[in-house]
N, C-alpha and C positions, 0 to 999 in steps of 0.2 A: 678893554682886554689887554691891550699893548701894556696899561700902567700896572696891571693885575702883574703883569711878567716881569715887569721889570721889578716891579715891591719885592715879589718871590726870589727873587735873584739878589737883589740888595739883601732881602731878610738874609737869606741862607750863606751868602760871602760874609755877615757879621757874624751870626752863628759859630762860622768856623774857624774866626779869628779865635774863638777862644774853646774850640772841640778838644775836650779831655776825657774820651770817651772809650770804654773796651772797646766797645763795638764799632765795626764800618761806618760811617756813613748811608745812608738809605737814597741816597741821592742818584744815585747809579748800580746798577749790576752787570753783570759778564755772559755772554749769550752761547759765546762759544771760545774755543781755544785752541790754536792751530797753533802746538809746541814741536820744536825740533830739540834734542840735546844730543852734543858731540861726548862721547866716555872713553875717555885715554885711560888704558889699562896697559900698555903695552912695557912703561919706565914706571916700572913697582916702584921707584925711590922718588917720584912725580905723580902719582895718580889725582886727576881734576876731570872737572866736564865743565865744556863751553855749551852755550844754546843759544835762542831765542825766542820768543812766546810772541801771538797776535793774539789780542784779545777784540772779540765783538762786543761792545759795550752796547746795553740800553740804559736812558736815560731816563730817571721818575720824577725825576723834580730839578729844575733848570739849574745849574752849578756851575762857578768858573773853576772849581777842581775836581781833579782826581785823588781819591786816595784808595790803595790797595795795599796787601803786603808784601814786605820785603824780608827775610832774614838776616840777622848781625852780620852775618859769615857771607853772604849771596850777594857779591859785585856784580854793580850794575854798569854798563859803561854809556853814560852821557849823548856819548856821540851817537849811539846807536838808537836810541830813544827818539821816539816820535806820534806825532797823534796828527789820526786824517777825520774830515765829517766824511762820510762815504755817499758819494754822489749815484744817478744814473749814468751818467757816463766816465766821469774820474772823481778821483779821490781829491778834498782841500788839505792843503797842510794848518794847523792850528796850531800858533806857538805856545812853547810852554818856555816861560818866564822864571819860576824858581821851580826847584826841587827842594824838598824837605825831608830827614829822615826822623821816627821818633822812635826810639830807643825802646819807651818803654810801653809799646802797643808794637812793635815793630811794622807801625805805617810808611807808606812811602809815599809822598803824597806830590804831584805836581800842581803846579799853578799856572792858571793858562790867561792868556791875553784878551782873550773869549770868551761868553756864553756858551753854556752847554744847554740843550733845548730838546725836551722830549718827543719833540716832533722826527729829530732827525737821526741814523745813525753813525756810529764811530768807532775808529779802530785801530786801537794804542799797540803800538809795536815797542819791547825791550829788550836788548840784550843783555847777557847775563854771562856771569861765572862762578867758579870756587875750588877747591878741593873737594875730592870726595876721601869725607874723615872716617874716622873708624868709631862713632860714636855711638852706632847704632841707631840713630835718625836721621832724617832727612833723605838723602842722596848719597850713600854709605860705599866704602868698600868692605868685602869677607874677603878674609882670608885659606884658604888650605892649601896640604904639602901635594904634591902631584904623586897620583900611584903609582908612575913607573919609576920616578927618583925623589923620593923621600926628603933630599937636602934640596929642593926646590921649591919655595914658594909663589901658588898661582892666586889671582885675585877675581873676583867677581864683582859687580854692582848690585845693588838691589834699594829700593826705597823702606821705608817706614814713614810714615806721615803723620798717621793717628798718635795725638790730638791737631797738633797745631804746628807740624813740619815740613808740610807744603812749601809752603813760604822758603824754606832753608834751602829747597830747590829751584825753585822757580814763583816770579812775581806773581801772585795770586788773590782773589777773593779768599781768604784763607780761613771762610766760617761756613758751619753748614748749608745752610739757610740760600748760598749764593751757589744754587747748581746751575752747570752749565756743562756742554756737551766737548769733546774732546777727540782732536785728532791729532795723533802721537805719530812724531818719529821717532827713531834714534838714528844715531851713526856711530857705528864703532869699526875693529876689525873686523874683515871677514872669514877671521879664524874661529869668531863666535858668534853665538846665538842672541837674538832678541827678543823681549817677554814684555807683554803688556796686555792693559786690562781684554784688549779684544783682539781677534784672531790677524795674523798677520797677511798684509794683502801680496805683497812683492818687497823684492831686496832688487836695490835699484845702485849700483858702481857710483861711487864718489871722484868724478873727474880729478878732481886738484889735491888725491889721495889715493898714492897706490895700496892696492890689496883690501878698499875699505870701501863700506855699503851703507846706504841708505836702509834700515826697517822701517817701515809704511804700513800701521797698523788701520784696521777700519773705525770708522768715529762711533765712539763711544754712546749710550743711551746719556739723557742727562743725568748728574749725579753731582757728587759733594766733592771741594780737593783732597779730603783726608784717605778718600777712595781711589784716586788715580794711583797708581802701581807701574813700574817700566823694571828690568833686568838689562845686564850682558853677561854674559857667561856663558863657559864653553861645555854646560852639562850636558847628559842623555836626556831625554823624555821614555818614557812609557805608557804610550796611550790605551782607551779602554773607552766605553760607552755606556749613556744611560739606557734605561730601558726603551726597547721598541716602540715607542709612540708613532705617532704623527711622523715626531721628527726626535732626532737624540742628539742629546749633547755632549761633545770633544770633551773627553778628560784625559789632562797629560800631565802626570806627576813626572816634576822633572829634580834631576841630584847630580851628584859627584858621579865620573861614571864609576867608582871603584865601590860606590853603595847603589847602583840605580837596583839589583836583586832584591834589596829592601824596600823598597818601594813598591812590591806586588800587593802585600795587603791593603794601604791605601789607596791604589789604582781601581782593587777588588769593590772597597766598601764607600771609596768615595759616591761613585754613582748609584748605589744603592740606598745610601743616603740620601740625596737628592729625585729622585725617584719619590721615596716616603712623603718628603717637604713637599712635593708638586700636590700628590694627593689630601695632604693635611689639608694647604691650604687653598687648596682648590686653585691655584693660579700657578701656571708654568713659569720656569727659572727663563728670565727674557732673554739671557745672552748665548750665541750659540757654542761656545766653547768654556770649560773650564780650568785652569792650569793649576797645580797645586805644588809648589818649591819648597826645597830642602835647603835652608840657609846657612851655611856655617857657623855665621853669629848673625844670632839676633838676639832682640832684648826682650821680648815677650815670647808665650808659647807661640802665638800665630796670629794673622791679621786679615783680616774681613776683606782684602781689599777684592773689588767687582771683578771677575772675573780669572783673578789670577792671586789665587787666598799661598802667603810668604807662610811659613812653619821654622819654627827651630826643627832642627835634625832629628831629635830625642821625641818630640811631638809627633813627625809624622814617619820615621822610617820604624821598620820594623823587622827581627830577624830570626824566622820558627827557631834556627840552633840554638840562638843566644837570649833572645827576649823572653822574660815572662809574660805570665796570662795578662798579669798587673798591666804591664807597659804597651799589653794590644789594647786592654779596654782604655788606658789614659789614650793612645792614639786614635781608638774609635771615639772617644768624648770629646776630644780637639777636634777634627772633622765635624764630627756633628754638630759643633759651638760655631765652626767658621760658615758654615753652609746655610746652617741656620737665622745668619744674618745676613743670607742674601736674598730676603725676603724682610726682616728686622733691623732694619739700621739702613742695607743701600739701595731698596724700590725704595722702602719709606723710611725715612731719617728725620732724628728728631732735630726741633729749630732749633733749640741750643744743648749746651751741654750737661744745662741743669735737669735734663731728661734722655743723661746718657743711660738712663738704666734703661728705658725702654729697650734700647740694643743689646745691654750690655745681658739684662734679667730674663729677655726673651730667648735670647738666643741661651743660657743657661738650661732654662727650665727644658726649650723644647730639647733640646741636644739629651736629658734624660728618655724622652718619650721616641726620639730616634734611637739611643741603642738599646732602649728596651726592645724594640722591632725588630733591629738588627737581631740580636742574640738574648732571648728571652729568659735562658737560663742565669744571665750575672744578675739578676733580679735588678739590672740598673735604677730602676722608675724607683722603686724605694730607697734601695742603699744611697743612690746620687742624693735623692729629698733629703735621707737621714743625714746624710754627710753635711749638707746645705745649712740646714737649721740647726743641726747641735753648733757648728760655727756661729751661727749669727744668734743663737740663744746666749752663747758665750760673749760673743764682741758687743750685741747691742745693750748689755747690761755693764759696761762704763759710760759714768758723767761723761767721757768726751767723745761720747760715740757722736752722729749728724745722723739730720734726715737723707732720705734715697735722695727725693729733690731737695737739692741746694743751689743755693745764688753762686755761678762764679765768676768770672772777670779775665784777669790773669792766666796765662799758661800753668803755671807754676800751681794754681788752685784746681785748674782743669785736670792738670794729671792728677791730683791727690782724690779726684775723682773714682781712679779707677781701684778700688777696693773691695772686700767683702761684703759693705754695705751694696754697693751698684751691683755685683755681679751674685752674688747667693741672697742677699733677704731682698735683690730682686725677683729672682727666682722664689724664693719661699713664699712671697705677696701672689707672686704668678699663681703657682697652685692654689692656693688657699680661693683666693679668686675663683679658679675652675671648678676645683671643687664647690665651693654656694651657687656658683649661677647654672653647675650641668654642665656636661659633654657638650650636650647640643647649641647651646646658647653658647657655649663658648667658642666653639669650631663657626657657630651661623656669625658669631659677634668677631672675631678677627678677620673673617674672609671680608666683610664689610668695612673694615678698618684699613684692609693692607687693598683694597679695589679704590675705597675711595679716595687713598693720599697716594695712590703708586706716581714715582717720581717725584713727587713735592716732601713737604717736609709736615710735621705733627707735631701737637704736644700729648700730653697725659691725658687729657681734658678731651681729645679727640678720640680717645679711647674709648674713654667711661662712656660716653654718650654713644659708639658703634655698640660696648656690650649691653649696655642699658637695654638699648632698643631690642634689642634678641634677646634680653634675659623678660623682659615685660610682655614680650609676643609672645611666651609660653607660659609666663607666670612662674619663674623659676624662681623669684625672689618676691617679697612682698611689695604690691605695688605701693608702699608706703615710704619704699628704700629704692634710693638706686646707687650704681656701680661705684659715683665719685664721691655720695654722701660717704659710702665706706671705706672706699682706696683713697682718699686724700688724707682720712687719718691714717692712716699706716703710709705714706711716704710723704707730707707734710712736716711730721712729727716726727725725734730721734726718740731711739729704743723701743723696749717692748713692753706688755702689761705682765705682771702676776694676778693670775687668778687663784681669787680665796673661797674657798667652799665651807661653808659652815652647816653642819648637816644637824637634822631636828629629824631627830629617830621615831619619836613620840608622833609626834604630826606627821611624818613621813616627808618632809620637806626639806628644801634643800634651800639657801640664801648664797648667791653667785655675786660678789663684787672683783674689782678691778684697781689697781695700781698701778707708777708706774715702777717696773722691777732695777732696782740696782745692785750689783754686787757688793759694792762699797759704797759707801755717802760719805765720805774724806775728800771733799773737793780742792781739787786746787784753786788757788787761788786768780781770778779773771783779769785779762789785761782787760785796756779802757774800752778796745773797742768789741768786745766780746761779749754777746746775750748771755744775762745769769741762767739759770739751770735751770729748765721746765719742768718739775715736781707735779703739777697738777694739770695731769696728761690725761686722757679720752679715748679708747678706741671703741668704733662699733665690730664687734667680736662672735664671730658665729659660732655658735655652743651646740657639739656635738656631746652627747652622752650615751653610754651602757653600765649597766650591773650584773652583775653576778649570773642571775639568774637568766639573765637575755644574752648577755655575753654575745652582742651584734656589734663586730667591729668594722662588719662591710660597708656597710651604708655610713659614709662621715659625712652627709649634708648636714646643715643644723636643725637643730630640731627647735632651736632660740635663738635670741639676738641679746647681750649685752649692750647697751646703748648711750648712748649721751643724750643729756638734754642743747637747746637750743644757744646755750651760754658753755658749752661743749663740759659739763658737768656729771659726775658719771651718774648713771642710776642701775641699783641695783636691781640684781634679776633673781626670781623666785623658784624653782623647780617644782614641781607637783608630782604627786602619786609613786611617789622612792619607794622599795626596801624598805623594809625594820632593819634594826641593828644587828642583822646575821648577815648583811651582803653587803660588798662594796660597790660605790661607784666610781665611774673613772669618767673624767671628761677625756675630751680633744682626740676624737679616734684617729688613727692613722696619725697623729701631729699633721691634722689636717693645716693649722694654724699656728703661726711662730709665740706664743707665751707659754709662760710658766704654772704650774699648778699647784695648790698649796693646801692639803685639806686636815680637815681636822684629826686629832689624834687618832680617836677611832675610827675613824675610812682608815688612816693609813695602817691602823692594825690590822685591818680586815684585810686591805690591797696583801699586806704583807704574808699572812695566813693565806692567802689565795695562790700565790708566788710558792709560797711553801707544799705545797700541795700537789699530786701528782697527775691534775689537771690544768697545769697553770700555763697549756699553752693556749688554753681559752682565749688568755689575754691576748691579744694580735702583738706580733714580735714588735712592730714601732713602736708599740704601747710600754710595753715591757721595755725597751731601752728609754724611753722618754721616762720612765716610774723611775728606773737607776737615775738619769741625769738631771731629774728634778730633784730628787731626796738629798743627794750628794752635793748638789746645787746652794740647794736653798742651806744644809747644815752646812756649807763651807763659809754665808754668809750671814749664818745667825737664825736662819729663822724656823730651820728645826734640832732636832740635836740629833748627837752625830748614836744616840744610842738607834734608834729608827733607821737612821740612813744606813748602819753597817749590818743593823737586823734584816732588813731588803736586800741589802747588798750579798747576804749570804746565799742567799735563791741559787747566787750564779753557778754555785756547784752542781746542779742538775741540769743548767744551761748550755745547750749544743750548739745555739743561734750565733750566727755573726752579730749581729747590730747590738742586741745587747752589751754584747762583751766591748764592740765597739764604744759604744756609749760610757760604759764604765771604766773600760783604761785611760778612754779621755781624759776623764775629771781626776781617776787618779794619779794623771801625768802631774801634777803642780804641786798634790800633796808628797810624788816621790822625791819630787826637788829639794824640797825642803827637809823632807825626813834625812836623807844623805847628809845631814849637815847636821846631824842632831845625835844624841846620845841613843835616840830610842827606834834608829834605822834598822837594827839587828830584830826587832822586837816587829815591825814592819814587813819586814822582807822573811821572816817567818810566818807573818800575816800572808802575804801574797804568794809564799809556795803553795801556803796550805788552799788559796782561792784558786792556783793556777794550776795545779797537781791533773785536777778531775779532767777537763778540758784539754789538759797537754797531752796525754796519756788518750782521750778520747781520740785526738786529730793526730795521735800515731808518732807524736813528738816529732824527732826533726828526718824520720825515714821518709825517703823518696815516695813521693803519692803518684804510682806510675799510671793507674787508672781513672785519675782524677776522682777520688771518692770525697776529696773532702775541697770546702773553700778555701781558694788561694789565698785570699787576703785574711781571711780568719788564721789560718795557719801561721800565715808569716806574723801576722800581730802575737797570736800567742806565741810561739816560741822568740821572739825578738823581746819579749818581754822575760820568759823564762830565762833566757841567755844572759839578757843584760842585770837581773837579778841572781845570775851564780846559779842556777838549779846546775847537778852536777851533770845529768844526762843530757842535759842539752848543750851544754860547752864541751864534751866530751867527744860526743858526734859532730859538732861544729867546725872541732878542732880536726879530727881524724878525717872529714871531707876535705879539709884548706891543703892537710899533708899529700895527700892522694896527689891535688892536683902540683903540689907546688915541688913534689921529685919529679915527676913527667919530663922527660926529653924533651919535648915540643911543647911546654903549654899554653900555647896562644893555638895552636892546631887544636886537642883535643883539652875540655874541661869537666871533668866528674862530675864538679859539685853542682847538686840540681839546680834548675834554671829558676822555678819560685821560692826557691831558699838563699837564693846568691846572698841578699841583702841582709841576710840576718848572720849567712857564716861567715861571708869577709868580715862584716866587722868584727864578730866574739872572734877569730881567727888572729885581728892587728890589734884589738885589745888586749889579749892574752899573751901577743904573740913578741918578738923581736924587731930589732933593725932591719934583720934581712927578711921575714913575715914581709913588713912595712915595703921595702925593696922590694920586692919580687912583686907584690899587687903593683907597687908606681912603674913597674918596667911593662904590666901588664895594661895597663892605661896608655903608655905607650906606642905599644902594638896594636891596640883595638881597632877596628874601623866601624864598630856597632855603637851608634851615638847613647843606646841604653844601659848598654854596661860601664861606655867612660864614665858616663854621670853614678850611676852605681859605685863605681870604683872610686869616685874623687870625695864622694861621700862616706863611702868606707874610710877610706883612709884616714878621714877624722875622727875615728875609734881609740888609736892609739892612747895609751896612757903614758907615752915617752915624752915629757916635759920638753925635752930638746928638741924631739921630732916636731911635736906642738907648735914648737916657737918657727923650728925650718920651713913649716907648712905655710904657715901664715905670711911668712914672706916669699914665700913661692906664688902664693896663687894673686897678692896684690905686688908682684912685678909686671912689669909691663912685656916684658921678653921673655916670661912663661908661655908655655905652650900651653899652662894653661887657660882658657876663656877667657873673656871679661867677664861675661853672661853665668859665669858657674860661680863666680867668685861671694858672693850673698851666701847663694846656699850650703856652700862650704863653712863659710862663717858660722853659719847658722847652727850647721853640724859641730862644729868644734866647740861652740855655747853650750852646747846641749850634751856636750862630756864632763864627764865631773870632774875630770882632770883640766879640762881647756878651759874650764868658764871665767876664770880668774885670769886663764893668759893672753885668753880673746880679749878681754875686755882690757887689760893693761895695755895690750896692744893697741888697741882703738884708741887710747887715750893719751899712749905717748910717740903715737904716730899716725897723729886726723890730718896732719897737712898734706902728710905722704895718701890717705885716701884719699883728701877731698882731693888732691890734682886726680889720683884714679879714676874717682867716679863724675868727674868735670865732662857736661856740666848738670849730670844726673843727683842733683843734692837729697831728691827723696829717697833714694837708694842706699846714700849714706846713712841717713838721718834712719831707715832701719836694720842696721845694724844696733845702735841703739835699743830700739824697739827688743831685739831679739838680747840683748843684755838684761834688758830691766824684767823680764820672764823670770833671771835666778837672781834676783835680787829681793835677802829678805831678812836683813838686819840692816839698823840704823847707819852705822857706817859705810855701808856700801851707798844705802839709798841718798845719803848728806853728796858723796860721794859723784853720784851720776846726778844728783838736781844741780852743784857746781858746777859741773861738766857743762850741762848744756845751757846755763845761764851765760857763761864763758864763751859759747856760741851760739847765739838764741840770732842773731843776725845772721848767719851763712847758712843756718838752716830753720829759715822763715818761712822757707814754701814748702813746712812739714811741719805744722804749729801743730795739729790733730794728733800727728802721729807721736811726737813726743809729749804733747800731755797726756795719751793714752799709756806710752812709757812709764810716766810718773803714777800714773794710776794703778796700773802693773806690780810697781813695787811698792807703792804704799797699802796696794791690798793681801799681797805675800807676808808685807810686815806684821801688818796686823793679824793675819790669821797666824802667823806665828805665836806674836804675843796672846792673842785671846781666844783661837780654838784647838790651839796645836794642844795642851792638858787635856781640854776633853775628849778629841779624838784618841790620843794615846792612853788612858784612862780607860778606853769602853776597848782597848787592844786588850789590854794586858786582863778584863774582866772576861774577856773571851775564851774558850777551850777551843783546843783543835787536840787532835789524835794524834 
């Protein structure tokens, strides 16, 4: 046995002479973590935190090192450093011989003079420092001005972690998979408040520091380091409780005190929300308090973290004067998404990242089914789905889209994780899912899922086998099939299929095959180490159908299965007992499932003649916006023509539905980009009064809806479409609200212009308007203290068609001494791309001052690299597009850990090109064959 040990020890000290691995070592793990950190806020022109960590180490396989992580930036100091075996009665010292950093795993690794022996335990002591940077990870400071004097700047602390910035704080196991339990101090002044994941036990005086205290939080359940969380700051709270149980849990939304009034409705619905999630999933939220923070800056909407879930301002406050409907339901949708994965990501957390979508796609989808609960009139459970999927029916049909699961490695791979892909066509797989296995099977299959991994970690595979097993105990699915035969093609595999329906009127039959769908087939060209392009794709597909005559769009289980054979080969599927040639069929009820549909000429006459008709809400409205975004779709990439797609598309004049109209501005947003640039935009935009005329005039145009009759977001899309296209009545009204408010004596006290119209009249207002227009919105950005109107406003403001203003703005909001953001600064970009005026100024800008961003966005390079992204949307002639493939060949090294995202770029505009050069005649052709009154 001795020589078994000793081999095992030899083996594993060779082993790591030459470990060049992402991953930890397996050799050891962390049992618990007794962290203290010091946070000097006091000297704004010095802000740092000193600490120290004791970690309980166990040992799984005997090793003479240690390796944990360290970040670039997180000094460690030597002297402080030590490692004991932990006896019964005292501790050994065990020397550690070298230290080692790598750079590029950010390991820290000691080397000890010793065997390490699973028999025994151990307990590494490091101290530690840094600055706390403004980068918006790690161990951060915020910034804001103090309410009572304005020219004062106060600071805060708060973390970010998620993915991989643990480490940038303090020495850590810095992967999931290595949970371990936690007990936090902090010390700061005792001028302010301390926040961490679990409730506070005492504030204990710091001898060798006057005015300064010890926070003594209680230890943590076990969990992941991406989930530890700590503040200092001197905000309010607002406390508030869940429901009367047993027992209820502390909820303290805390802010600025000059906003803590905003913060009622999230106090109101946080525990309500949570409440729902206990009942869902049959298992109570474990921790007894919840804290919810208002961040000045951050870089995301909001973060999962256990206990004490971080929010941008704009995410979670909320102001009845100032906010619209919009900006409560985005802040009931953030709550619901952070809450929801406290159950989905921090009981049970996926073992690595390559199934960050579990977290990312659960907590999506259910966060629809909480604010449908909450407030059943925003019809959320469908609008969020529809919203979900017209997105990823759009993204997953580029060559450079990836699958849900992917291999990553790197940080720099791990963030590019967090996408559309992970977080909506995880959600879309979620439904579709629920939908074939059943309510029941699926509520019996997750309670079973989140019992039996609570606290450890899961993959995918741990899934399919919880729903399996509840989908088979009732027989919800054929026991021929089960969960992972089908979910592993739909997130093994990137994109989606088109489905082709070839209908036999004669026989009554219908022939269902399967591709995989692309919008373009213009590939670029593959580096060495890059997979060529999977064309001969598989998915098992549940096929829901109705016709005419049955026009049953409740029931979307399937009534079939499209299949693969065993060499994952497609086969097709046969339909029986159809209609004659007088009724149409529609598949995919509800867009139960993420593909496309493509049917023959005659269904889509009939679909379209059904549409026409003064019974055509038969159709179920998801259905009716999926028949727009597929016709539109598929004619934008060839494969039906645009005479059909714009004959469908005229239905919309009897159309009162949101989703519809949603669906169709969408697809028409790329064709108006391009038409603006063309001889035949006139010819166009007399196309789209005459579609928007019916509709504008229905929802009352741009008159205050003081009874709430009509949909807020249906409203604002059409008139923000009307405006932006010239209709005259709606820049009119537009215009004559901005003046109202903008003679006002006070107006930062009172504001006229309706609260769900703001965004449509600031901008037609600074489009239309002057210097001083422009002025008087930026003095009103200003004054705001409502984080949903600043964001309003800064967005507004990129309306302007002032070339000079354009150019002022752009270097206002990437200086560093702007009061503007960091965090605003993308979306702003994004807004000034998206003016026909800015697109050319943005983009010159980007191009003849990237060094000036990449220091900005340092050391955030995917951030940079889409702006890009959001260039290559108007790019749609040869010389632009020669233009930006130089560009980024020119820096294809500084922005590497965004390979995805800029070949999606290139995809972007070589598919603009091409529809330019090869459908833009036909669409304009079947314009000009068209009558309107």
């Amino acid at each position: 046995m001795r020589k078994l040990i000793l081999f095992s020890v030899f083996f594993a000290t060779l082993c790591y002479a030459s470990y060049d691995f992402y991953r930890l070592p397996r050799s050891v793990k962390p049992q618990h973590y007794n962290l203290r950190i010091l946070t000097h806020l006091e000297d704004t022109s010095r802000l740092f935190f000193t600490g120290d960590v004791k970690i309980q180490i166990h040992v799984l396989q005997a090793t003479s090192n240690i390796t944990l992580h360290v970040g670039s930036r997180l000094n460690i100091a030597e002297n402080g450093t030590w490692l004991q075996s932990v006896g019964r009665k005292c501790n050994k010292d065990i020397k550690i011989t070298r230290v080692e950093r790598n750079s590029k795993y950010d390991f820290y690794i000691l080397q000890l003079d010793t065997q390490l022996y699973p028999t025994q335990r151990y307990l590494l002591r490091l101290q530690f420092w840094s600055r706390l940077g403004r980068t918006m990870s790690g161990y951060y400071a915020s910034s804001y001005r103090d309410e009572c004097n304005s020219s004062q700047i106060k600071f805060m602390s708060v973390t970010q972690f998620e993915p991989t910035d643990a480490r940038a704080a303090f020495p850590c196991f810095d992967e999931p998979s290595f949970k371990a339990t936690f007990n936090i101090s902090l010390g700061h002044s005792a001028q302010y408040n301390a926040l961490s994941n679990m409730p506070l036990i005492e504030r204990i005086p710091i001898c060798e520091r006057r005015n300064w205290v010890w926070s003594i939080f209680r230890q943590t359940e076990i969990m992941s380091t991406y989930l530890v969380a700590y503040s200092v700051n001197d905000f309010e709270g607002l406390a508030s409780y869940s429901a009367p149980y047993e027992r209820s849990v502390k909820f303290t939304t805390w802010a600025r005190a000059s906003v803590i009034e905003q913060c009622k409705y999230a106090a109101e619905i946080g525990p309500r929300i949570l409440d729902y999630y206990e009942q869902l999933f049959d298992i109570r939220y474990p921790l007894p308090k919840m804290d919810q923070l208002a961040v000045p800056d951050f870089s995301a909407g909001a973060m999962e973290n256990w206990g004490l879930i971080t929010y941008r301002e704009a995410s979670l406050l909320y102001a009845e004067e100032a906010s619209s409907l919009t900006d409560k339901q985005h802040v009931t949708n953030i709550i619901a998404h952070e809450l929801a994965h406290q159950w989905f990501g921090n009981l049970v957390t996926m073992e690595w990242w390559n199934d960050l979508w579990l977290n990312e796609g659960f907590a999506t989808y259910v966060a629809t089914l909480g604010m449908d609960r909450m407030c059943s009139k925003w019809h959320a459970y469908e609008e969020e789905s529809l919203d979900n999927i017209l997105a990823i029916l759009n993204t997953d049909s580029f060559c450079s889209t990836r699958p849900i699961h992917l291999p990553v490695s790197l940080g720099g791979q791990i963030a590019e994780l967090f996408d559309a892909i992970t977080y909506r066509k995880g959600a879309v797989i979620i439904r579709m899912m629920h939908i074939f296995i059943g309510d029941k099977a699926f509520h019996s299959g997750l309670n079973r899922y989140l019992e039996k991994h609570s606290y450890i970690n899961a993959k995918q595979e741990d899934l399919w086998l919880a729903l399996t097993e509840a989908s088979h105990q009732i027989n919800s699915i054929p026991q021929d099939l089960d969960v992972q035969t089908v979910m592993d093609r739909w997130t093994l595999q990137p994109g989606i299929p088109l489905i082709t329906v070839q209908r036999h009127y004669v026989r009554k039959t219908a022939t269902v095959t399967q591709q995989r769908y692309l919008m373009y087939d213009g590939r670029i060209p593959l580096k060495k180490d890059q997979q060529p392009l999977e064309v001969d794709s598989c998915w098992f597909i549940p096929i829901s159908y109705t016709t005419d005559s049955q026009s049953n769009f409740i029931s979307a289980e399937p009534r079939a299965w499209l299949r693969c054979n065993e060499e994952h080969e497609t086969l097709p599927l046969e339909l029986q007992e159809l209609p004659g040639d007088d009724e149409w069929l529609i598949l995919n009820l509800q867009l139960s499932t993420p593909y496309r549909v493509n049917y023959d000429t005659k269904n889509w006459e009939l679909i379209i003649k059904g549409l026409q008709c003064s019974v055509f809400k038969r159709i179920h409205v998801m259905n009716r916006a999926q028949l727009i975004d597929d016709s539109l779709t598929l004619a934008w990439s060839g494969h039906l023509s645009y005479t059909l797609a714009l004959e469908l598309l005229g239905y919309l004049k009897h159309e009162h539905e949101f989703m519809p109209w949603r669906a169709a501005l969408d697809q028409l947003t790329a064709i108006d980009r391009i038409m603006r640039q063309t001889s035949e935009f006139e010819e166009f935009q007399h196309f789209m009064h005459h579609l928007l005329d019916p509709i504008y005039n229905h929802l009352e145009g741009m008159l205050e809806d003081l009874d709430d009759r009509h949909h807020v977001a249906h409203k604002t899309l059409i008139t923000r479409w009307a405006c932006r296209l010239c209709q005259p009545d709606c820049v009119k009204r537009a215009l004559k609200y901005y003046h109202r408010w903008f003679i006002l004596n006070d107006p930062d006290e009172s504001n006229p212009v309706p609260r769900n119209l703001r965004s449509v009249i600031y901008c037609t207002a600074v489009r239309h308007g002057d210097a001083d227009d422009w002025n008087f919105l930026w003095q009103r950005y200003r004054n705001s203290t409502v984080a949903s109107e600043k964001r309003l406003i800064l967005l507004s403001l990129s309306c302007t068609h002032d070339v000079g203003q354009i150019e002022r703005y752009l270097r206002l909001i990437f200086n560093d001494k702007s009061i503007i953001r960091k965090q605003d600064a993308s979306q702003i970009f994004a807004a000034i791309v998206r003016n026909d005026v800015g697109t050319h100024i943005a983009k010159d800008f980007l191009m003849h001052k990237f060094e000036l961003l990449q220091k900005f966005y340092e050391p955030n390079r995917r951030e940079l690299a889409s702006l890009l992204v959001q260039i290559a949307h108007h790019v749609n002639c040869a010389e632009d597009y020669q233009e930006l493939r130089i560009f980024i060949d020119a820096h294809k090294e500084l922005l590497e850990c965004s390979v995805r995202s800029l070949r999606r770029a290139l995809e972007q505009a070589q598919m603009n090109l091409r529809w330019r050069q090869q459908r833009l005649s036909e669409f304009t052709n079947n314009l000009a064959m068209r009558y309107y009154d």
